[in-house]
N, C-alpha and C positions, 0 to 999 in steps of 0.2 A: 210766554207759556203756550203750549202746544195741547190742545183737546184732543178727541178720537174717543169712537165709541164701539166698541167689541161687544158683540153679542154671541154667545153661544147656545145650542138647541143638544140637550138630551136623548136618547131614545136607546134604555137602557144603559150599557156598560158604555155605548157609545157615545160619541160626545164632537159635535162638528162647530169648529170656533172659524166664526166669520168675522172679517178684517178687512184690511184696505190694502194687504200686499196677495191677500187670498182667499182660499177655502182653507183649514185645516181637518183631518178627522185623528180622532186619540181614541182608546177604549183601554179598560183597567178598571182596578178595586181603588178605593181610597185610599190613597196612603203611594202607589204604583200604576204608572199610566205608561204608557208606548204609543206614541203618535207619529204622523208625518203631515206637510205643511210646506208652506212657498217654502221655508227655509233649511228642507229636508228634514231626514227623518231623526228621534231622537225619542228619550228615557227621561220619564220624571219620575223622583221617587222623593217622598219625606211627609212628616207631618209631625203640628206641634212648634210650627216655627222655623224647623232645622228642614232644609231640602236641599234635593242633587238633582242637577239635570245635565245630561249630556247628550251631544248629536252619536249618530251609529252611521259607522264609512257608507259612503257612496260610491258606484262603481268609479276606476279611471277614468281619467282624463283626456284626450292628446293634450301633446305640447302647446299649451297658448302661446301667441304673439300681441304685444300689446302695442303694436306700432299702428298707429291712424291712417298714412297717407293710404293716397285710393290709388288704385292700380289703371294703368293705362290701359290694357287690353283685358275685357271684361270674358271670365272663364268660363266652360261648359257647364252645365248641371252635374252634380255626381252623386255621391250618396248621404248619408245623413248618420254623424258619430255621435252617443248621446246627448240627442235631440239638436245638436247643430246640424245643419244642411250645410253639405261639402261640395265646394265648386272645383271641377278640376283646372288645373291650370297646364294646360295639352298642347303641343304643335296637331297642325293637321296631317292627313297622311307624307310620310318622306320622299312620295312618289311626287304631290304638288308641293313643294318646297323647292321650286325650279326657276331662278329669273334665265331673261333672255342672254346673257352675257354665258351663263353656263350648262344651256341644254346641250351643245356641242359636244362638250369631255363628257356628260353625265350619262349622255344616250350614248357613249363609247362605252364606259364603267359599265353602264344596264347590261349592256349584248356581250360584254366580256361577261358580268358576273353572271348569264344566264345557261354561258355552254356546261355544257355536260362533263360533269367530271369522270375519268378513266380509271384514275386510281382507287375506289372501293370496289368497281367492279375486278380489276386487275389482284386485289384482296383478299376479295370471293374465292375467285377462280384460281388464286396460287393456294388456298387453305382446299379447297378438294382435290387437285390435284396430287398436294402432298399426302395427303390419307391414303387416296387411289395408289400414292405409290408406294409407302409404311405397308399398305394394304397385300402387296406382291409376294408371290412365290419367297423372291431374292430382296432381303428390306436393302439391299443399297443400293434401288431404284427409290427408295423414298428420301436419302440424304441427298440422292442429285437432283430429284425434282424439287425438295423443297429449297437449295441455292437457287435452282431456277426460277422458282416464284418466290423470292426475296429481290432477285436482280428487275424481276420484270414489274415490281409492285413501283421501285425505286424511279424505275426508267419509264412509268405511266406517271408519278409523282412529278417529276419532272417536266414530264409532256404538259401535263396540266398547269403547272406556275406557269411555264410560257405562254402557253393558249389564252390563259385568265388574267393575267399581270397585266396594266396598264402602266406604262413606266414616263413620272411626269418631270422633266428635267429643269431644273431653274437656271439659267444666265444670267449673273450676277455680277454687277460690276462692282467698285470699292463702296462707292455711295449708296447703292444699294443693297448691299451688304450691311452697313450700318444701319438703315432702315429697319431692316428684318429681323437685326442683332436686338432690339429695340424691344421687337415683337418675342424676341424668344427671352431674354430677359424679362419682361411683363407677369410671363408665364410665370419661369422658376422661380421669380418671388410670390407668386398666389401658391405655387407647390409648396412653397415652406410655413403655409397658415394655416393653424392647426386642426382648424376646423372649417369643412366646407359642405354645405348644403345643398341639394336639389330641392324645392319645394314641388312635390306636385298636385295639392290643395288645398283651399285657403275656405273658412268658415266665418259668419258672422256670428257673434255671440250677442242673444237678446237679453240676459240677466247676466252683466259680467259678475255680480256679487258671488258669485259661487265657482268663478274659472279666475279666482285671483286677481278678477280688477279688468283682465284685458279683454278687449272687444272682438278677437278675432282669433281663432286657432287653426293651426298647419299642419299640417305631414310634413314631415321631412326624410330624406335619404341622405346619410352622409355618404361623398363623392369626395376623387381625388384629380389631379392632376398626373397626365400620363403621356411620353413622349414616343409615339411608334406613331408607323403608318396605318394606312388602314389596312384590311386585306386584299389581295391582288394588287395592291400598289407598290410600287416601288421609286422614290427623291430620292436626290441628292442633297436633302437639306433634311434635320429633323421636324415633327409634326406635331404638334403640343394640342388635345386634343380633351374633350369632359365626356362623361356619360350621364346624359339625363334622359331618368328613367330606360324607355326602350332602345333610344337613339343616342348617336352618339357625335359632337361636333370636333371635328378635324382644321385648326384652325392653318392655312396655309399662307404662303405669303400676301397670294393676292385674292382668295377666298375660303367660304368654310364648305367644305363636303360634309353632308348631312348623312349616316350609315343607322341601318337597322339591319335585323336579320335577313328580311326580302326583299330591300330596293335602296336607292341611291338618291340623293339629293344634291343642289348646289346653291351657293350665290355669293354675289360678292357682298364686299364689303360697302359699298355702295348702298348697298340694298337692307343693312344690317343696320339695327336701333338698339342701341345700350344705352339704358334707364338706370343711373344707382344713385340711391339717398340711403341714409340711416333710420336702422328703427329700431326701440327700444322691446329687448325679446327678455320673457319671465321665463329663464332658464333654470328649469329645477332636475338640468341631470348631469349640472355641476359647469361653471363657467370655462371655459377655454384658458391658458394662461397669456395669448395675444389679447384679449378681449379686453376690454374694460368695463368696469361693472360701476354705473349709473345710477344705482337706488334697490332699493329691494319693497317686497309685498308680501302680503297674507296671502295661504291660500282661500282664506273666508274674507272678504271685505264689506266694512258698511258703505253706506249711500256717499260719505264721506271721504273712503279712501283709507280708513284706515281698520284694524283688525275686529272683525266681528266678537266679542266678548263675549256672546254665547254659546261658541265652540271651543271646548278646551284643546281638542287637538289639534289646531290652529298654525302650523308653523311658517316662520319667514322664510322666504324664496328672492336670492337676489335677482335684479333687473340687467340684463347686459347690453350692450350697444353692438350690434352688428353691422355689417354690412348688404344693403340688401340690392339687387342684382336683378333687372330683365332683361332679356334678349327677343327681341321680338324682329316683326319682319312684314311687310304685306304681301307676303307670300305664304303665307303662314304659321310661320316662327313662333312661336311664345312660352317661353322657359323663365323661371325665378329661380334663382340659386339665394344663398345667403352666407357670408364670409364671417368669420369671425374676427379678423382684422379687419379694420376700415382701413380704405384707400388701399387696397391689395390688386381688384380689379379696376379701379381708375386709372394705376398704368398702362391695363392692357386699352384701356378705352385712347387711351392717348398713344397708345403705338401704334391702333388700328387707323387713328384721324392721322397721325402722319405717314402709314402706308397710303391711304386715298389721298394724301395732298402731293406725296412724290409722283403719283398717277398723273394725277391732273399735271402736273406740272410738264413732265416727261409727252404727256399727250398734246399739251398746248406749245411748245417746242415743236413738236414732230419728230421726235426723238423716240420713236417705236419699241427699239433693242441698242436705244444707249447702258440700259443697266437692264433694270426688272422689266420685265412684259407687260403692257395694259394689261387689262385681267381679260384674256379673251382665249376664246381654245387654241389658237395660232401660240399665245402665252405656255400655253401649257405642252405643247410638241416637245418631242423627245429629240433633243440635239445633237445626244453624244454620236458618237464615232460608231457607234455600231449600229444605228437607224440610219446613219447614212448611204452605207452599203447598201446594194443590191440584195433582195430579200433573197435568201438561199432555200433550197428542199430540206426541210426537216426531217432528219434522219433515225430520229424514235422513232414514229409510229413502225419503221419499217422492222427496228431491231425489235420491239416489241411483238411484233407480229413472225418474226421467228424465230426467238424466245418461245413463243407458243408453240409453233410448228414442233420444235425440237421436245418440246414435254410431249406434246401426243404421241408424237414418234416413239417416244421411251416409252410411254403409258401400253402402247402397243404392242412392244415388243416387251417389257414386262410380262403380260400376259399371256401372251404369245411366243413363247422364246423357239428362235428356229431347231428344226428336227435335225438330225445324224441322218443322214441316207443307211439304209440297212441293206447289206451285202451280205448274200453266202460266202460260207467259206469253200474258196473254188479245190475241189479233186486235186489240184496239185498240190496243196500246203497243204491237204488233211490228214495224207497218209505216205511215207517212202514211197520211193517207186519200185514196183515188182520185179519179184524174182522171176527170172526163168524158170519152165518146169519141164521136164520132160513129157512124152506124150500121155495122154489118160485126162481123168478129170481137172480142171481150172480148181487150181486152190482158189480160197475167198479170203479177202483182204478180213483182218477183225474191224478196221472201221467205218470203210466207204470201197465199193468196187472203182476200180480205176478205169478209164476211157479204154476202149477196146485196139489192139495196137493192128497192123498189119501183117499177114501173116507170113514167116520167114521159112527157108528154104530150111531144114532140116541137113546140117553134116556134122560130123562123126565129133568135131570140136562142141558142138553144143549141145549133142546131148549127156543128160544126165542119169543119173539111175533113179530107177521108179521109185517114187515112196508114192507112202500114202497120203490121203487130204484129209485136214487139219479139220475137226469137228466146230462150228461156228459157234461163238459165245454166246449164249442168252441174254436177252435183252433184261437189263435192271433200270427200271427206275426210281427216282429219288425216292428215299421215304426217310423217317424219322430213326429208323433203324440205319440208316446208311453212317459208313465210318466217317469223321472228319479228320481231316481234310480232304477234298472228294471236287474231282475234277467233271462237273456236269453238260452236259449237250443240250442247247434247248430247241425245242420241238417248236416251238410259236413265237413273235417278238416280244421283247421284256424293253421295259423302261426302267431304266436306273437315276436314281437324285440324290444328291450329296449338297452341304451346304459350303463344302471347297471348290468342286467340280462342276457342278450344277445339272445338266439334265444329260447320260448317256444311251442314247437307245441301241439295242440288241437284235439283230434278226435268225432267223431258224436256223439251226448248223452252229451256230459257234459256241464259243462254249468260255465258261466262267467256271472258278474255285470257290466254293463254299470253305470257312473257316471253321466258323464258330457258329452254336445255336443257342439262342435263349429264349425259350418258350417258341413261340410262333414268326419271333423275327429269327433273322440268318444275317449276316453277314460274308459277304460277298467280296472278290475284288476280279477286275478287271482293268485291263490298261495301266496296270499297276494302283489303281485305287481303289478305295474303300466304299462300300454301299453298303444300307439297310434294307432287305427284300423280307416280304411275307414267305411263307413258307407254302402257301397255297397257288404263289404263282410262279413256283418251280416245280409245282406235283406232275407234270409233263414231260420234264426234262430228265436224260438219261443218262447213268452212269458212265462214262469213257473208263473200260479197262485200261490198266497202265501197258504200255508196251511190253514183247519179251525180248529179251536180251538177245 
C-alpha cells in the first residue's frame, strides 16, 4: 500500500494543491472549479456524490519519436517548441564540405558557377529595344526588332551553358558498369518507399507523460528521390541525387557533390559514414502502407506506460518501425533522414562499400583506367571526342554582338528615316516653250518666264503681225473657298507621311492636287499617292491656272 500526503492552502476562491508531481492552482464556487496543474489544465464540476472532470486541449505537439538510440554526431543548439529545446541537426557551410581528393573538380564547378551570366542581361536589353521599336513612326520596326532580341536572348542563352557547364564523362568498362548498376538500383528501390524523411531537429522530452510516452521529438521534411544532374553539369550517366533541407546530395559514381544555392561541395566516398538502425516512431498522421506497425500508445500516459484515465479524450496512436539514416562526414557532413521501409537504404550502403572496394582493388593492381577512375579529378575529365579537339573561337559572342549592332542601326534609322533631297522644278518642265512674237512688248508666260534666248536676225519669214500682250493672271492663293479638285504650287517645303508610303518631302515650285476637304485635314496626292495635310500648311501655296487651249 502506497501513503502520500496532499496538502492544500485557500486564499479565497483560490485554492493551490501541493503534491509530489507539483504545484497545482484551481479557483471556483462549490460545486465548479477550473484548475491547471503538472498534469495540465482541466474542469471539475459536481456535488452530492455525482462529479465530472475533465482535462481542456493543450496547444500541439510536433511529431514525437520514441526511438532511444543516441546519435553519433552531437547537433547545434536551435530553438525551443513547447517547452522542448530543438537541437538542429546541420551540415557545416557547403563551401567546407571539401576533402582533398575533390578540391580539384570543386574549385573548377566554383569558377564556372561564379561567371557572369549574359542572358538576363541580353533579356533586359531585347525587352527595351522592342518598346523603342513598337515605339516608332513606322511599328514594323518593332516586329523586326523584337525577332532580333528573341534571336539574340537564345544565342546569349547559349553562350552561357557553354561558359558555365562543366561536362563530367565516366569511362566505363562491363565491370564497372555493374558496380554502378548496383549503385543506381539502390536508389530506384529507396524512390519506391513511400515515405521519406529529412530530419532537421531532434528534442529531448523531460515529461514523456504528456508527448505519448516518447522521449524525444523531431521535425521532419518529407523528401523524395530524383534522378538529374546538377546545374551546369552535364554525364553521361544518370545522377540519383536528395534534398536535405538547403543542400542537396548528388550521388555519382565515385563521389557526392554537395549543391546549394551559393556554392559547391565534394567528397568521396571514402570520406562518407552511413549510420542506419531502427527506431520505433509514434506516428499520429497515419502509418505509411510499407511500414510496419509495432505497437501503439496514448496520447496521455502513466508512469506505467499505459493510458492516463483521467483524461477522457485520450486516443491510441499506433507505433511504426522506420528506418533511421545518417550521413555524416569529418568534413562536415551530418544529415538524418528516416525511411519508412527498413532496409531501403542499406542497399545503397552496400553499393557505396562495393564502389570503394572496386577502387581499392583497381588501385592496388595499378589498373588506373581499366574500368571506372580512382575518384580523382583526372577521374572526372571530359573524354569524349569533342574535349579532344583543338579548342576553336567561339562564335556567339561575335554573332551576339552584331545582332546588337543591327538593332541600333534599325533603332536609328526608325527615328531617323532618311530625307528626299528637294529639287525645283527646273524652267523647262514648267511651262512649253515660247512662242515667237513679233517686235513690241515680250508676252509673259502665265506660269514662269522662260530663260532669255539669243537674239535673232529679224526676216520677212518670221515675222508675225502685231497683236497685243496678254494681261497677267492674278495671283490666288489657296483658301477654303477654292474649287476642288485644285492643282496648287507651294511656296516653302512640305513634308508628306502616309502609313503605305512613308515620309515624302516637297520643295518650293512644285506642285500637288488637293482632292477632298474635311474640316481642317485635305487630302492630297502626289506621285500618284495619297496624303493627309493640315490646311494651314498649304495657306501659302498658290493656285496653278489650267492651261488655254
Amino acid at each position: 500500500m502506497a501513503f502520500y500526503i496532499r496538502k492544500s492552502l485557500r486564499f479565497g476562491p483560490v485554492r493551490f494543491n501541493l503534491s509530489k508531481s507539483g504545484v497545482g492552482v484551481s479557483a471556483g464556487i462549490k460545486g465548479f472549479r477550473v484548475g491547471t496543474g503538472p498534469r495540465g489544465n482541466y474542469v471539475h464540476i459536481g456535488r452530492g456524490g455525482v462529479y465530472y472532470r475533465t482535462s481542456l486541449p493543450s496547444p500541439s505537439r510536433p511529431i514525437p519519436d520514441s526511438s532511444p538510440s543516441p546519435r553519433h554526431v552531437e547537433p547545434s543548439a536551435s530553438s525551443s517548441i513547447d517547452g522542448v529545446v530543438m537541437l538542429e541537426i546541420d551540415s557545416e557551410a557547403t563551401a567546407q564540405i571539401v576533402d582533398s581528393s575533390s578540391q580539384s573538380l570543386v574549385q573548377e564547378l566554383r569558377d564556372k558557377h561564379k561567371r557572369i551570366r549574359f542572358a538576363p542581361l541580353g533579356l533586359v536589353a531585347g525587352i527595351i529595344i522592342s518598346l523603342l521599336g513598337f515605339a516608332a513612326p513606322q511599328p514594323v520596326f518593332g516586329l523586326v526588332l523584337l525577332l532580333l532580341s528573341i534571336g539574340l536572348y537564345s544565342v546569349l542563352r547559349v553562350y552561357d551553358a557553354r561558359r558555365k557547364t562543366t561536362l563530367i564523362f565516366y569511362d566505363l568498362t562491363d565491370d564497372a558498369v555493374d558496380v554502378f548498376r548496383n549503385l543506381y538500383a539502390a536508389f530506384s528501390s529507396l524512390s519506391s518507399a513511400k515515405k521519406i524523411w529529412h530530419i532537421p531537429s531532434v528534442g529531448k522530452v523531460r515529461d514523456s507523460k504528456y508527448h505519448a510516452g516518447a522521449n524525444r521529438l523531431v521535425t521532419r521534411n518529407q523528401i523524395s528521390v530524383h534522378f538529374d544532374n546538377p546545374p551546369f553539369v552535364k554525364t553521361n550517366i544518370p545522377t540519383p541525387s536528395l534534398r536535405v533541407g538547403s543542400q542537396t546530395l548528388y550521388f555519382f559514381p565515385d563521389r557526392i557533390l554537395i549543391l546549394d544555392s551559393k556554392d559547391i561541395g565534394g567528397l568521396s566516398y571514402d570520406s562518407l559514414s552511413i549510420d542506419i538502425s531502427t527506431t520505433r516512431f509514434i506516428e499520429d498522421e497515419g502509418v505509411p502502407r510499407d511500414a510496419r506497425t509495432v505497437g501503439q500508445t496514448w496520447r496521455y500516459v502513466n508512469k506505467k506506460g499505459g493510458p492516463d484515465r483521467r483524461f477522457s479524450n485520450n486516443p491510441t496512436i499506433p507505433i511504426a518501425e522506420y528506418e533511421d539514416v545518417r550521413l555524416t562526414s569529418r568534413f562536415g557532413l551530418n544529415e538524418a533522414l528516416h525511411v519508412s521501409r527498413v532496409g531501403s537504404f542499406s542497399k545503397i550502403t552496400e553499393s557505396i562499400r562495393g564502389i570503394g572496394d572496386y577502387i581499392e582493388a583497381q588501385s592496388a593492381i595499378g589498373a588506373h583506367a581499366a574500368g571506372m577512375e580512382i575518384p580523382s579529378v583526372e577521374g572526372m575529365e571530359d573524354k569524349s571526342k569533342e574535349s579532344q579537339e583543338k579548342p576553336t573561337l567561339d562564335k556567339l559572342p561575335f554573332i551576339a554582338i552584331g545582332i546588337t549592332a543591327i538593332c541600333v542601326i534599325l533603332l536609328i534609322f526608325a527615328y531617323s528615316p532618311p530625307k528626299i533631297p528637294l529639287t525645283k522644278k527646273s524652267a523647262t518642265t514648267a511651262s512649253p516653250p515660247p512662242k515667237a512674237l513679233a517686235a513690241g512688248p515680250a508676252q509673259i508666260s502665265a506660269s514662269k518666264p522662260h530663260a532669255e534666248e539669243p537674239p535673232q536676225p529679224k526676216t520677212a519669214e518670221t515675222l508675225l503681225p502685231p497683236t497685243m500682250p496678254k494681261a497677267s493672271n492674278p495671283v490666288e492663293y489657296f483658301s477654303e473657298n477654292t474649287p476642288l479638285p485644285a492643282v496648287l504650287e507651294l511656296s516653302e517645303t512640305l513634308m508628306l507621311t502616309s502609313k503605305e508610303y512613308g515620309v515624302l518631302g516637297l520643295g518650293e515650285g512644285q506642285q500637288v492636287t488637293v482632292t477632298a476637304r474635311s474640316g481642317e485635314t485635305l487630302t492630297v496626292i502626289s506621285n500618284g499617292q495619297s496624303f493627309s495635310v493640315n490646311a494651314n500648311d498649304l495657306a501659302n501655296a498658290t493656285v496653278v491656272a489650267p492651261e488655254e487651249e
